[in-house]
N, C-alpha and C positions, 0 to 999 in steps of 0.2 A: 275557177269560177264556181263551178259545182260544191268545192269544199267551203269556202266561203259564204255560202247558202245555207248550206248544210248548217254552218256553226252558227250564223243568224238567226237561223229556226230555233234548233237549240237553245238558244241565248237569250231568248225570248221571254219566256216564264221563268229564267232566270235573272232576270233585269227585277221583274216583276215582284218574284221572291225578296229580294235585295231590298228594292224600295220598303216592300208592306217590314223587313224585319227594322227598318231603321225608324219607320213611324210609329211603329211599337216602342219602342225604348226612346222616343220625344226627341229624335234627331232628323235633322234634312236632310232630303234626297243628295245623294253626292259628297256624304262625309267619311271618310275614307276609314275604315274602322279596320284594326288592327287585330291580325288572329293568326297567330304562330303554328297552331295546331291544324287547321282547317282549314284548305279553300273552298267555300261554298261554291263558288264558279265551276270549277274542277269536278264536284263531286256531283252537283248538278245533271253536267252535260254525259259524265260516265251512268247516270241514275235513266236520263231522257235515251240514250243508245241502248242500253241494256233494256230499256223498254220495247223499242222499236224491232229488239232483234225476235220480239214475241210472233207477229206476224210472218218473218220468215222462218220459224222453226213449224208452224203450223205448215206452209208450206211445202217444208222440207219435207214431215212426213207425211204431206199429201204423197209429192214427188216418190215415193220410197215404197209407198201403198199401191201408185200406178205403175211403177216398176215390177212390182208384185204381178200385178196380175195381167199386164200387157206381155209376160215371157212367154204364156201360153199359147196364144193366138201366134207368136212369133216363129215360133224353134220347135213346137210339139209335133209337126211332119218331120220338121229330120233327128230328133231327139225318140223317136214311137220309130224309127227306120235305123239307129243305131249308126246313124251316119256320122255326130260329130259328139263328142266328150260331155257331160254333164258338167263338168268344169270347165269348159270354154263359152257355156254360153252364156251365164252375165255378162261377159268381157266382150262378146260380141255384140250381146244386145245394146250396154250401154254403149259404145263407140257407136252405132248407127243410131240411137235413141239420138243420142249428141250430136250427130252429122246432118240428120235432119233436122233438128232445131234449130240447127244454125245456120243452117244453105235456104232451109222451106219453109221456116216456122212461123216468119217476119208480121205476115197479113193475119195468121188466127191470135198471136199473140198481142197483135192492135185490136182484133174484134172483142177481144173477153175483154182485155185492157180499158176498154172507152167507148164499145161502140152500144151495150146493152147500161148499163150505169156510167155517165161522163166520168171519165179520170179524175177530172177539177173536184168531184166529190167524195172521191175515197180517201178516207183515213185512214189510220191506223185501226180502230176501231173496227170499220167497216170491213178492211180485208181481214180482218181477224173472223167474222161473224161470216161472210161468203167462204170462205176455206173450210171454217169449223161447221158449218152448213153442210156442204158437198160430203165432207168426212162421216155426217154423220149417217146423211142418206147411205153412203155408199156400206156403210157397216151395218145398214135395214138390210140391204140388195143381199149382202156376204150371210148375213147370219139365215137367210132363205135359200142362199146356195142357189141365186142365181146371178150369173156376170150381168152388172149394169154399168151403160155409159155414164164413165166421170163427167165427158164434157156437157150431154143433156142437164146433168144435178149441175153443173159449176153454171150453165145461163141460166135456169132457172134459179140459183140462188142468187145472183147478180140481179136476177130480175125483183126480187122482192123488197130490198132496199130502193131500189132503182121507183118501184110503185109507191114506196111508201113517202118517197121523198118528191115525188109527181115529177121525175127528171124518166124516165124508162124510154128508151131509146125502139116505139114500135113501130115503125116503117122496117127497120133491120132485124129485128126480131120476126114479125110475122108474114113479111113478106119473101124474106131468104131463108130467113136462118130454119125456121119452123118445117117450112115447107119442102128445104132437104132432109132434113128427119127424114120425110116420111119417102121420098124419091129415091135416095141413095139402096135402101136398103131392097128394092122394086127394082131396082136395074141389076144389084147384085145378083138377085133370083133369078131373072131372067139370063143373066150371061152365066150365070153358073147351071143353070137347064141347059143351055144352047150347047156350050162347052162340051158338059156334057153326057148330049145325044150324039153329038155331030164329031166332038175328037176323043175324047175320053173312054168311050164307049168301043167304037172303031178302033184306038189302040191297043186295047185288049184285045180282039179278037185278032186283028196280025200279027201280034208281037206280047201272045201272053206272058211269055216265059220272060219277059222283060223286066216286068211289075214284080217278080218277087227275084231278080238278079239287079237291085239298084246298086250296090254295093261294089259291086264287081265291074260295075259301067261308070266312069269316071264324069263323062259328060252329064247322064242322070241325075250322080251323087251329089258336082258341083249345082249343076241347077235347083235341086231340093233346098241344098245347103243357102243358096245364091236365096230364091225366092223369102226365107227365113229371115235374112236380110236385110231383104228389102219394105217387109213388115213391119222390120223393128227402125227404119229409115222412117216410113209411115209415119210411124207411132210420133216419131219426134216429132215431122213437121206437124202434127193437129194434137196432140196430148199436153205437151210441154206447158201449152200455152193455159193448161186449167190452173197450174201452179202458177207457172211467171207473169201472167197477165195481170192480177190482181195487186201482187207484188211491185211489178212495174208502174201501175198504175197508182198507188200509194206512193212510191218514190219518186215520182214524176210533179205528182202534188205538191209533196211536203220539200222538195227542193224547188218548187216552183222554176220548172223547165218545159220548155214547151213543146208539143206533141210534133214528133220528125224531125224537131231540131239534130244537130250532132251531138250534143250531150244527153238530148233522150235515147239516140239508136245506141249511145255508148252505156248509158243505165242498162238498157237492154241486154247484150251484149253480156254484163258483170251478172243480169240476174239468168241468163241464161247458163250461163258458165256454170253458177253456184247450185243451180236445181238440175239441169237436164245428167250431170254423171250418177245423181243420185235416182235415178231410175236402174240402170248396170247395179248398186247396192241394194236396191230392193228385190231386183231379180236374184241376187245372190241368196238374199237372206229369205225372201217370201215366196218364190218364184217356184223351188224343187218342189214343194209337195205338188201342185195343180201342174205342173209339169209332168210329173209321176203319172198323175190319172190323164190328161189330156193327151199323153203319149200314147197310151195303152189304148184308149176310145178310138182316137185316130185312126186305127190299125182298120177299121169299118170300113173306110175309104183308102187306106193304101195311103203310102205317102207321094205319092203323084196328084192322087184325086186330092190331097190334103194343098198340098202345092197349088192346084191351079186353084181352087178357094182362096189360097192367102196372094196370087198374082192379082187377081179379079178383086179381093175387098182393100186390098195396097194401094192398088191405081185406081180406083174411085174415092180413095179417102186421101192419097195424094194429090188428086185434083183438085179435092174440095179445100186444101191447104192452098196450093198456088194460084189456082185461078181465083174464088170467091173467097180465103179466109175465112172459110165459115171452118167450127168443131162441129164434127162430127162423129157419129156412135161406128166405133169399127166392131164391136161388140154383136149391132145388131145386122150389120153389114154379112159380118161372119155367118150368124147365124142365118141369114134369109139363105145366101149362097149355098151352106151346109144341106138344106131344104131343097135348095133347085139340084145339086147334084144330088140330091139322097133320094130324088123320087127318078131321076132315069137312072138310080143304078136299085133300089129295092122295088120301088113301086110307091104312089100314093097312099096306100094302107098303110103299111110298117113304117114310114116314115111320119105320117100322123099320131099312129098308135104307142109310137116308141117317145117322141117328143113332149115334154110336158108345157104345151105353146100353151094355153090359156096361162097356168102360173108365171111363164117366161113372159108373156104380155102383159099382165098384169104387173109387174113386179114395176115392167119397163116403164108402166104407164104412171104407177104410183111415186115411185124412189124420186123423179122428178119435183113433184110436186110436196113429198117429204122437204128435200131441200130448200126448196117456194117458202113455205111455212116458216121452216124454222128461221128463215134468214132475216123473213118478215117480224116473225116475233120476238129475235133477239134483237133487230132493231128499234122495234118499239119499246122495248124493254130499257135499251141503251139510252134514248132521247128520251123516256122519262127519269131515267137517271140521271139527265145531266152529262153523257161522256160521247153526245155525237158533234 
């Protein structure tokens, strides 16, 4: 049924083509015209796919650029502790990047997908303009040398089509989505203080000689390793969904299939296959050098204190996938956490003094609304062209 769709689509402005080329040369529609060399049909529908594969190679190296740089927050405690190969951790990361997109990913990949721009309205076009949108922010955030949330740039650029076409989905927007922004990262701080005062801190003093013998303690080693993991488990169920949603929701369109049906969960499904391994290749490829340094930084907190940072911003960003679907920034997650434990283990001064938060917030505050912009205006751009 699907592929049937598919070719109707397709076949479409090739119907179209067909007719205007016979009224041109003073023949009626439907006269069978003979062409040994050429099937216009044919070359057509190979001209209309090779088009469409545009929006998913944008995608692809959206997918490859969050691979990049989601290895860090992942594997830098047990990569900075020498615990597991430099070579085994793409291969780790993509297998759990991909186990959580497909076990936890379900509900964030519906919300980017349709819940901020309806599905029914994404083109080709459009996903092309929110991907290349998000991409571009995210390369403001990079060239400042500060980590910014994909998923914050991907609703904010979904949002700017979404306002300019007066479809913008704000009950979900500013009543959930916005307002874990600002929560998620506020509970991290405080469970990574609490953490710790109460365990973190107390561990060292019983059991110092512990923290620098991880190596040698199997159960330790595993659980560094384990926590690593489970980050990059995270990562799948609320990341994936900056790539696949858009894409989804394009495909969902243009085969005109309807939201939950079994041929949209099976769309799903093919788009998540094709994007989520390609985070494991970004990590391969992008991943070492911020590896290199986030290992070494790490070493501030020990990989235990690193560990319990990445259990504490895993499982609030994994909630945020299953229970509400909402994306969310593990980025700033991380960093509030980093913050609650760096003031009970240095103190409030050096960890102000050492942190460059105004830039870090500002950055976060801006790249956003980067993306806002430009999605908005290549939109406008697009519909007075003629190609929305």
């Amino acid at each position: 049924m699907i592929g049937y769709k598919f070719t109707r689509f397709l076949n479409q402005p090739i119907t179209q083509t067909i007719n205007r080329v016979l009224v041109t040369q003073n023949l009626e529609p439907g006269t069978v015209v003979q062409s040994p060399k050429v099937n216009l049909e044919q070359e057509s529908t190979k001209l209309m796919i090779s088009i469409y594969i545009i929006p998913l190679l944008v995608a692809m190296f959206l997918a490859i650029n969050m691979g990049g740089s989601g290895t860090a927050p992942s594997f830098s405690a047990s990569y900075g502790a020498n615990l597991i190969s430099k070579d085994l951790i793409p291969g780790l990361f993509g297998l759990f990047v991909f186990a959580g997109a497909i076990i936890a990913g379900k509900k964030v990949i519906m919300t980017v997908g349709g819940d901020i721009l309806p599905s029914e309205t994404v083109s080709m076009n459009l996903a092309v303009i929110v991907l290349g949108s998000v991409a571009l922010s995210l390369f403001f955030a990079n060239m400042l040398r500060v980590p910014q949330s994909t998923s914050q740039s991907t609703i904010f650029a979904l949002a700017g089509p979404a306002l300019y076409l007066n479809v913008l989905q704000t009950k979900r927007l500013f009543f959930e989505i916005i307002p874990t922004w600002f929560i998620t990262p506020v509970i991290a701080f405080m469970l990574a203080y609490i953490v710790g005062k109460y365990l973190y801190n107390p561990m060292k003093r019983i059991i110092p000689g512990v923290f620098k013998k991880i190596k040698q303690n199997s159960l330790l080693k595993y659980f560094v390793i384990g926590t690593s993991c489970y980050v990059a488990f995270a990562i799948g169920s609320n990341n994936v969904a900056n790539a696949a949603g858009p894409i989804l929701a394009m495909a969902g369109n243009m085969l005109d299939v309807v939201v939950d049906s079994d041929n949209f969960l099976l769309i799903m499904l093919i788009v998540v296959f094709m994007l989520a391994p390609l985070f494991g290749i970004g990590s391969s490829f992008l991943g070492g050098r911020v590896l290199e340094t986030t290992g070494k930084e790490i070493v501030k907190f020990g990989p235990l204190g690193a560990s319990f940072i990445s259990v504490i911003t895993a499982t609030i960003l994994l909630s945020a996938s299953l229970f509400r679907g909402i994306p969310a920034s593990l980025v700033q997650m991380n960093t509030a956490a980093i913050i609650g434990l760096g003031i009970v283990k240095f103190g409030y001064t050096d960890i102000w003094k050492s942190a460059p938060l105004l830039k870090i917030f500002t950055v976060w505050a801006i790249a956003p609304l980067i993306a806002m912009a430009l999605s908005l205006l290549f939109t406008v751009v697009m519909d007075a062209m003629g190609y929305l």
